[in-house]
N, C-alpha and C positions, 0 to 999 in steps of 0.2 A: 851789295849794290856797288857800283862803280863808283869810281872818284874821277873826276871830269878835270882835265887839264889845257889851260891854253897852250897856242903854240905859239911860240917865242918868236916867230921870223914873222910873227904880222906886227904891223904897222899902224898908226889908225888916229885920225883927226875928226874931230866935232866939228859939225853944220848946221848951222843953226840947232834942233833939237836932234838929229840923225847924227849916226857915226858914221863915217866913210875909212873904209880900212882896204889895207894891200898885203900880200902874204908875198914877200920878197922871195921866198923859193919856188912857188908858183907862177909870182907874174902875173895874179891876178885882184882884180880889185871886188871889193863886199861892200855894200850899205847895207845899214843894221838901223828901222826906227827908233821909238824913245823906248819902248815895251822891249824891243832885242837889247839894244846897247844898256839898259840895266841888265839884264843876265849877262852880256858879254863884259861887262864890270864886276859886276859879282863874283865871273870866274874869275876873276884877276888872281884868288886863291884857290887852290885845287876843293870843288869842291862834291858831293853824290848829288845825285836830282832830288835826292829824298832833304836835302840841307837846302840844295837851291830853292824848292818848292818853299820851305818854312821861311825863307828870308822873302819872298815876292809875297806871299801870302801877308806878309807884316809890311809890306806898302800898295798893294793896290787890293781893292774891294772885291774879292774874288774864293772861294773854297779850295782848300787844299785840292780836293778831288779834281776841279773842273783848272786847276794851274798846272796838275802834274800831267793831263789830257793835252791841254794847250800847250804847253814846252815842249814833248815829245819829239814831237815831229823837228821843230827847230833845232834838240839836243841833235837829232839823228842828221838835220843835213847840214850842223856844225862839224859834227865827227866826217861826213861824208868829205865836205869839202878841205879834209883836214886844220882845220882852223882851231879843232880842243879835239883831246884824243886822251883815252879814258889812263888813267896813271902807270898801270900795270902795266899799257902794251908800250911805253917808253924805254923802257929796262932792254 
């Protein structure tokens, strides 16, 4: 399973409960609500979905099964927008 890594060139301030970030290489700005900005904290250490999933699981009322359904989709268009990019392909 992958190991999920941030990318170093974003940026990113609290608003009230929301994150608001900018990827300085891009030039482009992200908000992330309270549900994103825990995973986008959590990655703050390299981590797999399979580690992600067990650590949200251990703060919101949810089944592993239906957390790692629900993240997917946001892993895939964090990778897309380059914002975390899986460990391996950094090398």
């Amino acid at each position: 399973m992958p190991t999920f890594i941030r990318n170093t060139t974003v940026i990113g301030t609290q608003i009230d409960d929301d994150l608001v970030m900018m990827d300085s290489d891009q030039g482009r700005y992200f908000g992330l609500n309270p549900v994103a900005r825990k995973i986008w904290e959590l990655l703050e250490q390299p981590l797999t979905q399979e580690a992600l999933v067990e650590k949200l699981v251990a703060v919101y009322d949810i089944t592993p099964e239906q957390c790692s359904q629900d993240i997917a989709p946001f892993i895939l268009q964090l990778t897309e927008n380059k914002l975390i990019s899986v460990a391996d392909e950094k090398n």
